[in-house]
Backbone bond lengths (Angstrom), bond angles and torsions (degrees), N, CA, C in turn:
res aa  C-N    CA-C-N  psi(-1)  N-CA   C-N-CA  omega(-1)  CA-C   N-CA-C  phi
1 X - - - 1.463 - - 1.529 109.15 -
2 X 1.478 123.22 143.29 1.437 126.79 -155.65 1.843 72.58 -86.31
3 X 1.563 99.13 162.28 1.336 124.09 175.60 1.443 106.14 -95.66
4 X 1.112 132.73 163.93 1.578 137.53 171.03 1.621 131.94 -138.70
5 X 1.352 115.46 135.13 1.470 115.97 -151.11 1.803 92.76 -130.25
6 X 1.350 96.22 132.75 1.281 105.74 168.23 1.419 126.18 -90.68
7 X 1.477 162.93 166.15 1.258 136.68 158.59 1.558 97.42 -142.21
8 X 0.981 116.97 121.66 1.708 108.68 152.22 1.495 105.96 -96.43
9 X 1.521 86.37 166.34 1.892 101.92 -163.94 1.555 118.22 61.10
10 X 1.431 95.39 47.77 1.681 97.33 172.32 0.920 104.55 -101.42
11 X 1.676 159.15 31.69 1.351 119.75 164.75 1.396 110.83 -96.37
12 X 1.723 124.44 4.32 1.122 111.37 -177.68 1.508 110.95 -146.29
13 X 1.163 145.11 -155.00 1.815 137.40 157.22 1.393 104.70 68.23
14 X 1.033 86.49 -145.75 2.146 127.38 177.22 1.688 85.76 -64.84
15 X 1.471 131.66 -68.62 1.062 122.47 -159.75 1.600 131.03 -32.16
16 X 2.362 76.95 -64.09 1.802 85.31 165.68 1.435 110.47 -36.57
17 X 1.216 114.26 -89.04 1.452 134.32 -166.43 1.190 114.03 -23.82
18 X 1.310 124.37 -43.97 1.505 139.42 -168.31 1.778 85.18 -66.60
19 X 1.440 134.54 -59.14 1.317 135.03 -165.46 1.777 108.67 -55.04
20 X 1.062 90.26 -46.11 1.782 87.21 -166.07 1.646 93.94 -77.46
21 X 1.405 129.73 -24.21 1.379 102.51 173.74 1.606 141.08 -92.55
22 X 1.750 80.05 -9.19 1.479 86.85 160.18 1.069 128.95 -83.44
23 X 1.217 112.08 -33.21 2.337 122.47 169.18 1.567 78.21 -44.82
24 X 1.301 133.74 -58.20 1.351 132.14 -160.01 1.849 106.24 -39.59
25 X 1.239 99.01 -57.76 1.346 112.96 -170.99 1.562 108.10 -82.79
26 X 1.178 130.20 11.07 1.561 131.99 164.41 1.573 105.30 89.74
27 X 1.511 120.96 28.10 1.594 110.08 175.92 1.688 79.98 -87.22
28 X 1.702 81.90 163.73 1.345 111.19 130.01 1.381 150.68 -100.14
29 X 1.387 115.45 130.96 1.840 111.99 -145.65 1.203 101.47 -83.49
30 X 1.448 130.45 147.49 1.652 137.19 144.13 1.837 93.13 -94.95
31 X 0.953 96.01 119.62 1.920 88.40 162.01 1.530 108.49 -125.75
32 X 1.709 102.64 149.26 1.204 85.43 169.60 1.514 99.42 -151.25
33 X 1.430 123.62 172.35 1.740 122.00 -169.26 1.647 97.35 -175.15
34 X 1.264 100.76 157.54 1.617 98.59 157.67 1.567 141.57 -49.06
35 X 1.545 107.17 -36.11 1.292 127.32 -162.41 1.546 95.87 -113.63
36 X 1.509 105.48 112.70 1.314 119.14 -149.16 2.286 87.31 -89.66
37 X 1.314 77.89 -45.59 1.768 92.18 165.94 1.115 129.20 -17.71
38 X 1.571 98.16 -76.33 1.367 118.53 173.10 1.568 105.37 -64.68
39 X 0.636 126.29 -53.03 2.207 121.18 -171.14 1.413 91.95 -70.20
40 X 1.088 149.44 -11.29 1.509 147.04 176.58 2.309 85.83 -85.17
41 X 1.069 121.50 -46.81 1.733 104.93 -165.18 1.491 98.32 -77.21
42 X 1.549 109.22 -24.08 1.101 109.86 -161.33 2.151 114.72 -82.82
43 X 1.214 93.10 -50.50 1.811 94.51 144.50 1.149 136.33 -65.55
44 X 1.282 111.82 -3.67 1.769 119.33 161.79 1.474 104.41 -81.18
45 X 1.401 134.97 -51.29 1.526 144.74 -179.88 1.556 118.09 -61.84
46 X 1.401 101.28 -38.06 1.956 106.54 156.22 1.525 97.68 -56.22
47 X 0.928 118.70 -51.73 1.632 95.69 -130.09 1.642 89.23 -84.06
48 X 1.045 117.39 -32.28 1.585 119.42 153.82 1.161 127.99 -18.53
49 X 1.405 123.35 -68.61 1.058 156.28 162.86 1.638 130.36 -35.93
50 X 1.727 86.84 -64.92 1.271 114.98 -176.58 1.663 107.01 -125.69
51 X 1.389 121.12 59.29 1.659 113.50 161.39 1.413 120.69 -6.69
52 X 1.164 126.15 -88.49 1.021 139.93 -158.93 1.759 118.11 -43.99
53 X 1.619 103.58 -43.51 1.020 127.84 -159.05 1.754 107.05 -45.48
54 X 1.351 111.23 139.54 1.849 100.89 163.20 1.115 116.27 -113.72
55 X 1.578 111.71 135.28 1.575 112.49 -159.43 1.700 94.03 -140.63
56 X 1.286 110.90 115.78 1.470 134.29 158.74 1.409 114.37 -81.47
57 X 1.491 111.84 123.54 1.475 105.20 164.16 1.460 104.08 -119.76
58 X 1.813 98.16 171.93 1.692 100.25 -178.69 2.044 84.24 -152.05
59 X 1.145 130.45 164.01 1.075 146.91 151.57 1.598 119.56 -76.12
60 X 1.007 110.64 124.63 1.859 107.90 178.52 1.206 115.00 -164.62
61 X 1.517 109.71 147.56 1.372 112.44 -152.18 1.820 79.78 -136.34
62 X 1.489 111.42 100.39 1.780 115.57 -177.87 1.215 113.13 -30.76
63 X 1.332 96.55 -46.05 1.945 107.65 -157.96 1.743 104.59 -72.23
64 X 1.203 91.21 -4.13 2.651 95.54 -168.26 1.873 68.33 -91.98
65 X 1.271 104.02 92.15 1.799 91.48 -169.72 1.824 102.43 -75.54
66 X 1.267 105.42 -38.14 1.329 113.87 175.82 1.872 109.90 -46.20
67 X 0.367 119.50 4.35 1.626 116.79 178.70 1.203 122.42 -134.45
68 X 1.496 105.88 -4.06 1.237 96.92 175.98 1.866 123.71 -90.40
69 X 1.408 107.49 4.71 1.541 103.37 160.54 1.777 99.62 -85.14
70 X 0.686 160.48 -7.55 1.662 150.95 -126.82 1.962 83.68 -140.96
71 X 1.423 126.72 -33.25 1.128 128.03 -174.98 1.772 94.81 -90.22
72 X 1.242 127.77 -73.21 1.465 110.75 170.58 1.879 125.18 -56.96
73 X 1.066 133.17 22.63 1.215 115.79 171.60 1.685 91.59 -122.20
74 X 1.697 102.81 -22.49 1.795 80.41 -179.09 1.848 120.80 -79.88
75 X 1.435 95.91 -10.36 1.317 108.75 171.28 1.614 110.99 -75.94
76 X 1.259 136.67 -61.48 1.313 141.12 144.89 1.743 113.22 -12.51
77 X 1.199 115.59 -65.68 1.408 121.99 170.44 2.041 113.91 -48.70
78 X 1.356 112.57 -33.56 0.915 111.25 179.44 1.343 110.52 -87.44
79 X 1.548 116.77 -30.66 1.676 101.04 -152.40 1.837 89.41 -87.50
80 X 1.534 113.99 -16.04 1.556 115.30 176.92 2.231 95.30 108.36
81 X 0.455 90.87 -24.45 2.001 92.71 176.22 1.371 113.77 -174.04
82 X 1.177 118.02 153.47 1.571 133.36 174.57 1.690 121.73 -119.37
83 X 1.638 104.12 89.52 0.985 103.89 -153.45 2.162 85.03 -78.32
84 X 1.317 118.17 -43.95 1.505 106.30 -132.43 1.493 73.10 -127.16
85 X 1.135 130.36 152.15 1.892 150.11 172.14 1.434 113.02 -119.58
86 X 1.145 145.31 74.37 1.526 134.60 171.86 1.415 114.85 -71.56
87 X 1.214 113.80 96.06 1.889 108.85 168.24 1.280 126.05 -79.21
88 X 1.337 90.85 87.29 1.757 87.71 -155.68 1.671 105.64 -108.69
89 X 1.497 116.59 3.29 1.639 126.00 -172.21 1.545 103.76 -60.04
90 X 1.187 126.57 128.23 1.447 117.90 -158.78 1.296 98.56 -169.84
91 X 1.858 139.40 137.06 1.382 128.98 162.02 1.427 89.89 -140.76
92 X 1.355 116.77 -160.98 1.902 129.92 -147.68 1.676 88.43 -163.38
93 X 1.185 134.89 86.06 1.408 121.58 152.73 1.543 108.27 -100.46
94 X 1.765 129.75 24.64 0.934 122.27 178.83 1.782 122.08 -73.45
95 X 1.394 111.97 160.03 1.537 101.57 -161.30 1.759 85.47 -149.78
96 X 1.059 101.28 165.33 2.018 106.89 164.81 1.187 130.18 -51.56
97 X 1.230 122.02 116.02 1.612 141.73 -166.57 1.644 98.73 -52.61
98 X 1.559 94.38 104.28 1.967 104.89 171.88 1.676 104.99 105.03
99 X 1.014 91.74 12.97 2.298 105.56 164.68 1.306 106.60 -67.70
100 X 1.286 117.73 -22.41 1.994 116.75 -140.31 1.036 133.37 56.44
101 X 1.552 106.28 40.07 1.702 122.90 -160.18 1.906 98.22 -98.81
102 X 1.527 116.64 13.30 1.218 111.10 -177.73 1.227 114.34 -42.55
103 X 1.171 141.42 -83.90 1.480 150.43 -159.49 1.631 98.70 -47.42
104 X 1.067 120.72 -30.09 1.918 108.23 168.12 1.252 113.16 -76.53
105 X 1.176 127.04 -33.46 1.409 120.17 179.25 1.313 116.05 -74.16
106 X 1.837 111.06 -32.09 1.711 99.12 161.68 1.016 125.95 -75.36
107 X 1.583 127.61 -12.59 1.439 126.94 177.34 1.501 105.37 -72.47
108 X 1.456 105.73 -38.79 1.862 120.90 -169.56 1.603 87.01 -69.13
109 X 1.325 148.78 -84.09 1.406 131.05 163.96 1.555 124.51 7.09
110 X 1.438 88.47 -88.13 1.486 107.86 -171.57 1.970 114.48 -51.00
111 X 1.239 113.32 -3.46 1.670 115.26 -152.97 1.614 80.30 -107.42
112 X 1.476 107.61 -74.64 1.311 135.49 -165.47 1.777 126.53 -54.27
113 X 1.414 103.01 -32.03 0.950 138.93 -162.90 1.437 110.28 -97.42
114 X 1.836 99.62 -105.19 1.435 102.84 -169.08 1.549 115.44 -69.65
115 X 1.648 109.59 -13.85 1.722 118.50 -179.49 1.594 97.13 -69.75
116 X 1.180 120.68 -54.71 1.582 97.59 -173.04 1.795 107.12 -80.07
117 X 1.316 128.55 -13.45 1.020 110.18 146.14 1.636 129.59 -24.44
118 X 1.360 110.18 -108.60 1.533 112.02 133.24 1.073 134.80 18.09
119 X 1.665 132.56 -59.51 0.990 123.95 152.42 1.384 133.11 -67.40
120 X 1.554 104.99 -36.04 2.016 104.79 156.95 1.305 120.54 -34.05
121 X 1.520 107.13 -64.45 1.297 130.87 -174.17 1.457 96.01 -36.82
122 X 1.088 132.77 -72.61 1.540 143.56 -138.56 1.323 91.13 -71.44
123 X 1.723 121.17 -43.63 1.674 121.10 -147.44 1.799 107.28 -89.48
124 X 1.400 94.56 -18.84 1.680 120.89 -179.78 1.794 92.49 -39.36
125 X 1.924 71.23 -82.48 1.549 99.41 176.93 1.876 139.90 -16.45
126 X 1.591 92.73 -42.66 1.537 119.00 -156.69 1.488 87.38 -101.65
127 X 1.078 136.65 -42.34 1.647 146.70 -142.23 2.212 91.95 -103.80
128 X 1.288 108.20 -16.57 1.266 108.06 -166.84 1.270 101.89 -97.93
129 X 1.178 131.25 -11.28 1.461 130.57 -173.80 1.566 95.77 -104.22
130 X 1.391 121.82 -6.57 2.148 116.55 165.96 1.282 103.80 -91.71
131 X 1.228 124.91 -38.21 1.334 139.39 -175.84 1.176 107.57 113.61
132 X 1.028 138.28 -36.58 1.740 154.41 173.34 1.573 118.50 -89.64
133 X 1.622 90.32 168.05 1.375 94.09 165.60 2.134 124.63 126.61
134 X 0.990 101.77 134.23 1.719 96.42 -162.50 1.357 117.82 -92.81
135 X 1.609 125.94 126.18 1.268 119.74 -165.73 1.788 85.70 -118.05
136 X 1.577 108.06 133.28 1.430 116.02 159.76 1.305 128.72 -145.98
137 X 1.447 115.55 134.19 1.180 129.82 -152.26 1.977 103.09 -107.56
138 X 1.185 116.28 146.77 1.466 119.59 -147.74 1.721 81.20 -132.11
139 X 2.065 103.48 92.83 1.637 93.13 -176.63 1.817 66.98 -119.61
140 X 1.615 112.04 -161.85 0.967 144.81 159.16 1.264 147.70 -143.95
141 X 1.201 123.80 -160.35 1.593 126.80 -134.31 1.599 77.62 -93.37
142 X 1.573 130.16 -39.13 1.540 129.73 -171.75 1.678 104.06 -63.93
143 X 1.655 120.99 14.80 0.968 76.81 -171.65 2.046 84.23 -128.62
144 X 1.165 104.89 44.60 1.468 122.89 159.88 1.226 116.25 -80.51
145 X 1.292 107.70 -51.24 2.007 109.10 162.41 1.172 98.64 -141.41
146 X 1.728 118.34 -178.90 0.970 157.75 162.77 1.721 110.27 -46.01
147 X 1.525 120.98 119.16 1.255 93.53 -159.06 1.991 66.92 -127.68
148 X 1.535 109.96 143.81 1.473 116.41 178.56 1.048 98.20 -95.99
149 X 1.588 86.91 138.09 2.012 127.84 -170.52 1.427 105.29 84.12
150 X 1.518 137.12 12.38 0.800 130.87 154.46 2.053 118.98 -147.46
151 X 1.038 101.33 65.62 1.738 124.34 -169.23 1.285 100.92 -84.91
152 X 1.406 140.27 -28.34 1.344 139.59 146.35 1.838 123.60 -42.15
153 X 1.027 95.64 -62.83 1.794 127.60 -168.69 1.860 90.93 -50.94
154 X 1.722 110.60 -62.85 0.982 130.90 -152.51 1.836 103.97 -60.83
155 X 1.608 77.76 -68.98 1.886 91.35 153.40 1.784 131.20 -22.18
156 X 1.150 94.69 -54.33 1.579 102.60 -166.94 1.338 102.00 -68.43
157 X 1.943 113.89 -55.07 1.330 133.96 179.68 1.798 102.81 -34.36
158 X 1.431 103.65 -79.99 1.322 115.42 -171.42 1.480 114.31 -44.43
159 X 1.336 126.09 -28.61 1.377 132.12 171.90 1.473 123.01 -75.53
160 X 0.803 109.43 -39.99 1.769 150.61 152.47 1.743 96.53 -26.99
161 X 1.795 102.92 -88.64 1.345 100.75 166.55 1.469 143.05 -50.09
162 X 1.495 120.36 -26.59 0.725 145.13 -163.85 1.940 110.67 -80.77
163 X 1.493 119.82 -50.80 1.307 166.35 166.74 1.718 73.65 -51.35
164 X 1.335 123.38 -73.46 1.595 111.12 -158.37 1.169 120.26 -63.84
165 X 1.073 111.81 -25.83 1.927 132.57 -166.76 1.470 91.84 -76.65
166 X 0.919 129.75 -77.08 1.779 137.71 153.03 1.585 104.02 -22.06
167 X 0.937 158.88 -63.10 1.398 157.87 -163.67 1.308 113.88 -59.45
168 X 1.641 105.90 -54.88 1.379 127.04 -174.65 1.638 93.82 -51.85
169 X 0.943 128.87 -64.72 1.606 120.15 -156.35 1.558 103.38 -75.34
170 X 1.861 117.62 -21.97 1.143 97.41 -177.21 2.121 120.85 -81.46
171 X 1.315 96.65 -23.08 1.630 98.13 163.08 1.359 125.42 -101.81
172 X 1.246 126.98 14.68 1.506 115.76 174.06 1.443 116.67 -59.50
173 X 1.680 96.59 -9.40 1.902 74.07 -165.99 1.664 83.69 -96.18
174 X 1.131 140.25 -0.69 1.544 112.33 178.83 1.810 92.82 -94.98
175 X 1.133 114.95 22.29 1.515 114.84 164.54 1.490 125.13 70.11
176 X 1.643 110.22 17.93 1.050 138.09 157.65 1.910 123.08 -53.08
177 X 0.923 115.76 117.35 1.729 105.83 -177.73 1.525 95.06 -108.35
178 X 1.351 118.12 148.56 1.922 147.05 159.12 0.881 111.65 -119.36
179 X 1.333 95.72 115.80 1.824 112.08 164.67 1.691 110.63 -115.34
180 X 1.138 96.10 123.17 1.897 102.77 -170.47 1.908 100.73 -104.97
181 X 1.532 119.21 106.40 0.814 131.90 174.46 1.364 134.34 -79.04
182 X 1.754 130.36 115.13 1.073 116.33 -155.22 1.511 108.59 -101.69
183 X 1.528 155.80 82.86 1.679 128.87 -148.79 1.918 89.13 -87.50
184 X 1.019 100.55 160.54 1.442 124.53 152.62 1.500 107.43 -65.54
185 X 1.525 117.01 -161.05 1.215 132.58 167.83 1.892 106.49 -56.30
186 X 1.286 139.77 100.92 1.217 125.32 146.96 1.084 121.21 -101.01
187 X 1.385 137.11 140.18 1.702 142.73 -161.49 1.491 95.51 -63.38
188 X 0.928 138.24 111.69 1.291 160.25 133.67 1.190 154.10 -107.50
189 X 1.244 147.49 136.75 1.657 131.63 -177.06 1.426 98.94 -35.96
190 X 1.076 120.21 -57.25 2.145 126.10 -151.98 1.753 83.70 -58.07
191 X 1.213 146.12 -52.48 1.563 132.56 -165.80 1.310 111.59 -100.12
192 X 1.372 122.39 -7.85 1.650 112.80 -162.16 1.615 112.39 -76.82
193 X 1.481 101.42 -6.42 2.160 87.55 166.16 1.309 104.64 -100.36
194 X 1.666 141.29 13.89 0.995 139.35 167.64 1.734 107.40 -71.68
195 X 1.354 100.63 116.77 1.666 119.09 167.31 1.679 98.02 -41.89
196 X 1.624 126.67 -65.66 1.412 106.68 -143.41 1.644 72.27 -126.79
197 X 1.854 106.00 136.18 1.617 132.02 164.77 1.089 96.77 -129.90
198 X 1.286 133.78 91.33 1.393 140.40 152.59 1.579 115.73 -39.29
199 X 1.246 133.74 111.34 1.327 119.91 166.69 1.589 133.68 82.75
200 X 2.202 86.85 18.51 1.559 85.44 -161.62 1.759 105.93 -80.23
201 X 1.507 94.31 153.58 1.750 95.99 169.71 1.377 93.56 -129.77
202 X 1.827 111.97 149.36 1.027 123.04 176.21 1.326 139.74 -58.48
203 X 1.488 137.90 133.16 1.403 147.27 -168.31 1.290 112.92 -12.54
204 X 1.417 118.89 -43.89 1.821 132.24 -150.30 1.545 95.17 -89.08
205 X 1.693 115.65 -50.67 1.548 121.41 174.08 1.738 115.77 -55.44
206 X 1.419 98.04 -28.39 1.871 111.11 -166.65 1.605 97.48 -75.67
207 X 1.367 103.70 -43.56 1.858 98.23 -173.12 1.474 123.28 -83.41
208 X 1.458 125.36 -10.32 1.208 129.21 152.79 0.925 126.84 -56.93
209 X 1.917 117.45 -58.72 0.982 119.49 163.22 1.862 148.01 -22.11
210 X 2.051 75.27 -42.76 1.968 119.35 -171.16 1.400 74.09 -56.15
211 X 1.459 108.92 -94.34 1.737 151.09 -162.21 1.494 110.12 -39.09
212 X 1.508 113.44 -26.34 1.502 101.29 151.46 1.213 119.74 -80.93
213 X 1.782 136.51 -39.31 1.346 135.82 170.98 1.400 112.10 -48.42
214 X 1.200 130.23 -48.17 1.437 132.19 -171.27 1.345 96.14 -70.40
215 X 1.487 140.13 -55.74 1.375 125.77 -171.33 1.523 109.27 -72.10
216 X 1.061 118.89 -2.01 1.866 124.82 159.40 1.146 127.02 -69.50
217 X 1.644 107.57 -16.98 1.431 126.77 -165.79 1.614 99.81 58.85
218 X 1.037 135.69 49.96 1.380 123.35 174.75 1.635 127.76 -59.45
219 X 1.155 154.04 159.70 1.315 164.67 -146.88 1.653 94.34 -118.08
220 X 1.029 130.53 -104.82 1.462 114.10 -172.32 1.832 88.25 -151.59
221 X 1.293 98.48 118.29 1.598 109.61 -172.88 1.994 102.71 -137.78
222 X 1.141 81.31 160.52 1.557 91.34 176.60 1.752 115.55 -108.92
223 X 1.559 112.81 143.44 1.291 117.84 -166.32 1.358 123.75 -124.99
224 X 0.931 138.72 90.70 2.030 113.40 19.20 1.405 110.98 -69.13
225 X 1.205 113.12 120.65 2.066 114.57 141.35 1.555 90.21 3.10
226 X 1.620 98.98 -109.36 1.497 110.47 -150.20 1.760 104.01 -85.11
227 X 1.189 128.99 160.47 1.902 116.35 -22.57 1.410 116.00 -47.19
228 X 1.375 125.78 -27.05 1.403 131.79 -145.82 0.865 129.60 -46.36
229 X 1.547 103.79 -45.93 1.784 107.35 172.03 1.272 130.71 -80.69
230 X 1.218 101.79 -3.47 1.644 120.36 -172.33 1.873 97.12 -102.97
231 X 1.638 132.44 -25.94 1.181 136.68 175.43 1.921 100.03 -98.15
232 X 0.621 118.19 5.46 2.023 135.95 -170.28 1.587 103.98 -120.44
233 X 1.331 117.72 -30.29 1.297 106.82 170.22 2.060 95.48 -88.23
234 X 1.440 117.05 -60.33 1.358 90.76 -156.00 1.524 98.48 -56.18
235 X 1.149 140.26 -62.36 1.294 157.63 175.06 1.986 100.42 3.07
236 X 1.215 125.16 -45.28 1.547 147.22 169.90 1.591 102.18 -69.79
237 X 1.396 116.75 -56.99 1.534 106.58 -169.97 1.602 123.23 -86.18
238 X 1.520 95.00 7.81 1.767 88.93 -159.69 1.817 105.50 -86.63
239 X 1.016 115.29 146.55 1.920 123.63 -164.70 1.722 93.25 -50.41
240 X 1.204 126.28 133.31 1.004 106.31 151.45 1.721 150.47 -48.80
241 X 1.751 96.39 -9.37 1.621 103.42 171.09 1.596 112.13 -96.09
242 X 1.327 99.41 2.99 1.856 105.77 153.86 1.410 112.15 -65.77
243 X 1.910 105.02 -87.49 1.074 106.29 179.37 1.438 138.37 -55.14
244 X 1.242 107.55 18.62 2.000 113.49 160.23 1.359 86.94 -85.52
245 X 1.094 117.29 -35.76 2.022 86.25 -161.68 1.413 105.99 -100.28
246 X 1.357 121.63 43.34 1.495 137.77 164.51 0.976 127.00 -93.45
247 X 1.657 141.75 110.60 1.577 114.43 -169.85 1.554 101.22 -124.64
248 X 1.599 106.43 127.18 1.221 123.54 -144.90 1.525 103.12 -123.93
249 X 1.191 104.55 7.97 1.446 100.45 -163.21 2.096 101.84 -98.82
């Protein structure tokens, strides 16, 4: 029996990418995004691609949090089971502390944050009545520290991770697995006005990478591994009167 993967925040990023490589690998997609538009060209180009493939879409906006169990179970209902959940809906309107950039940093919160919250919540729920089933959350490497011009982003991330580490122990016993994914720099809208991407590799290399970790069931790893975990560990230990004189932006 084909396996089945849900994704929110597919019409663009990691998400897209994550879709076309899993049709690759014989799931069947739930996708879901705001821009019903875009996931309508974008399930036209699977199926291109990938005939066979079955691809459910739904429109969703993380933050309408109320709907977002009623948007993943009707997708679930369609694709027939929900094996795998990627909460991967995520944007960056963070800017330098004292811009008047408030209202992005609560949207960057509210998206990143309490939306994949939210989406746990819902998949907990749905995944607890099979007994099984893989929930993974798409934080990052920014959210080891505070990275300046983006103290929102970093915020959400680190909470993000944090929220998962906590999760994991609270559903293992209904036999639920979390894997909290960390990427490095991948070319994406969310980093591409960032001056310095250390180490970026492109979208298509980033989601294989993803899509092999998640079918590893991995624990909470960074993507790519290397450098990452080896720049993710010092990145945690360094004095904080180091990292002021780091410019990361």
């Amino acid at each position: 029996m084909n396996r089945n993967i849900i994704i929110t925040g597919a019409s663009s990023g990691i998400g897209e990418a994550l879709a076309f490589e899993f049709a690759k690998r014989g799931y069947g997609l739930g996708l879901t995004a705001r821009r019903l538009n875009v996931l309508k060209n974008i399930q036209k180009k699977i199926k291109e691609e990938y005939p066979n493939t079955r691809i459910e879409i739904q429109a969703l906006d993380v933050t309408d949090y109320s709907k977002v169990p009623t948007v993943l179970k009707k997708l679930t209902t369609a694709l027939g089971s929900l094996d795998i959940l990627v909460a991967n809906a995520g944007m960056s309107a963070s800017a330098q502390i004292g811009s008047g950039n408030f209202e992005g940093d609560r949207l960057t919160i509210e998206t990143n944050l309490l939306g994949a919250m939210a989406t746990v919540e819902a998949g907990v729920q749905i995944m607890k009545k099979s007994g099984n089933g893989q929930i993974v959350g798409i934080s990052s490497v920014a959210g080891f520290r505070g990275l300046a011009g983006a103290a929102s982003y970093s915020a959400s991330k680190a909470g993000l991770s944090t929220y998962l580490e906590a999760a994991r122990n609270d559903v293992k016993e209904f036999g639920i697995h979390i894997t909290t994914i960390n990427p490095g720099y991948i070319d994406t809208p969310i980093n591409q006005k960032r001056k310095v991407r250390p180490f970026v590799i492109t979208v298509e290399k980033g989601a294989s990478i993803i899509a092999k970790q998640i079918e590893s069931r991995a624990f909470d790893i960074c993507a790519p591994v290397f450098p990452w975990v080896i720049l993710g560990t010092i990145m945690k230990i360094l004095p904080g009167w180091v990292w002021r004189r780091i410019k990361v932006r």
